[in-house]
C-alpha positions as CSV (number, residue, x, y, z in Angstrom):
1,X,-6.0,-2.6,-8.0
2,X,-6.4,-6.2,-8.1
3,X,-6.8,-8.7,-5.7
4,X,-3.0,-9.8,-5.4
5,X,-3.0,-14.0,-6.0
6,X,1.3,-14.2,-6.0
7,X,2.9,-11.3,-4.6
8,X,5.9,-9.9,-7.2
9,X,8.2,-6.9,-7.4
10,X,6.7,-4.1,-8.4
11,X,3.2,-4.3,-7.3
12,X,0.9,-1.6,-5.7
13,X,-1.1,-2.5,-2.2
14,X,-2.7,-0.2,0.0
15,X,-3.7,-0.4,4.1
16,X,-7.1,0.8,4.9
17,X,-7.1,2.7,8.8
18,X,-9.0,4.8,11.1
19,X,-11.9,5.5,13.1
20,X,-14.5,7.9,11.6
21,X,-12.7,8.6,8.8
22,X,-10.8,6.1,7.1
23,X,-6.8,6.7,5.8
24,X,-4.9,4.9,2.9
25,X,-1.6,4.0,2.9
26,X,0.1,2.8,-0.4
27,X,3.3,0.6,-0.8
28,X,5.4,-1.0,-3.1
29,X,6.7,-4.6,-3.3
30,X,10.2,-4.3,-3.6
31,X,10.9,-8.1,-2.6
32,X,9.1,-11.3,-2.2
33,X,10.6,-14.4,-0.2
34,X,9.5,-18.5,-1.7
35,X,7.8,-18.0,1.5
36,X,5.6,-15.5,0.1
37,X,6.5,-12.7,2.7
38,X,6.9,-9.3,1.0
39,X,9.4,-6.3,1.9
40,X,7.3,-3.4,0.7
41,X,8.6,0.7,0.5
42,X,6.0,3.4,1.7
43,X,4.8,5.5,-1.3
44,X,3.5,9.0,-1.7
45,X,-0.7,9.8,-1.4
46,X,-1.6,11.6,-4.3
47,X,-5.3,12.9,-4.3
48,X,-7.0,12.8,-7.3
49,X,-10.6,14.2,-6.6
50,X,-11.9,16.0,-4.0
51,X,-15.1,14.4,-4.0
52,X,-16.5,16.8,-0.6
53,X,-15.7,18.3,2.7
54,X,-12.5,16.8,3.7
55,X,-13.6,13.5,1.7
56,X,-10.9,12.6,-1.2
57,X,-10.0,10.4,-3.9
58,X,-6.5,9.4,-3.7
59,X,-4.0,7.4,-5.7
60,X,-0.5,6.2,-5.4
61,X,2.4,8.4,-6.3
62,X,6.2,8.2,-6.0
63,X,7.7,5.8,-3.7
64,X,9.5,7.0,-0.4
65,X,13.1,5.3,-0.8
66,X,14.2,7.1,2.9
67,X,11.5,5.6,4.7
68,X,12.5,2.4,6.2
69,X,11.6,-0.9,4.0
70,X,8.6,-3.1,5.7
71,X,8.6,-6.8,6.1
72,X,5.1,-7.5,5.5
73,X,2.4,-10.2,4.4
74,X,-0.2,-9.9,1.9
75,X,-3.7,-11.1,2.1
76,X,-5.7,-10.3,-1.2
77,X,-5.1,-6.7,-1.6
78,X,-4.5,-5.6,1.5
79,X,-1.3,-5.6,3.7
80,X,-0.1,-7.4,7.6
81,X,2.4,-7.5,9.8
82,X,4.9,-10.3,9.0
């Protein structure tokens, strides 16, 4: 992933979290105000490599249309509370 400059539809961030061990979250912009806030949907954690004991490399996978849509804000690649 990039380092997002302009937020638009469509694009892939993630949210890094947790204390000694760290979690990723994944979501997808599905709108973008002039403003620059973002409305992003949840996706699904696919891992890709297991890469050691309880340690994985994980990707995005399908989004999660009945979770409830986030307002958000985006700063670089990672994602805020609006």
């Amino acid at each position: 992933m990039q380092k997002v400059e302009k937020p638009e539809v469509g694009q892939i961030l993630y949210s890094s979290w947790g204390w000694e061990q760290t979690n990723i979250d994944f979501y997808q912009i599905v709108r973008v105000s002039d403003k620059g806030t973002v409305w992003i949907q949840p996706m699904q954690r696919v891992v890709k490599e297991v890469v050691g004991w309880e340690q994985y490399e994980v990707v995005p996978g399908e989004v999660i249309f009945e979770k409830e849509v986030l307002e958000s804000i985006v700063t670089g690649k990672q994602i805020g509370r609006a």
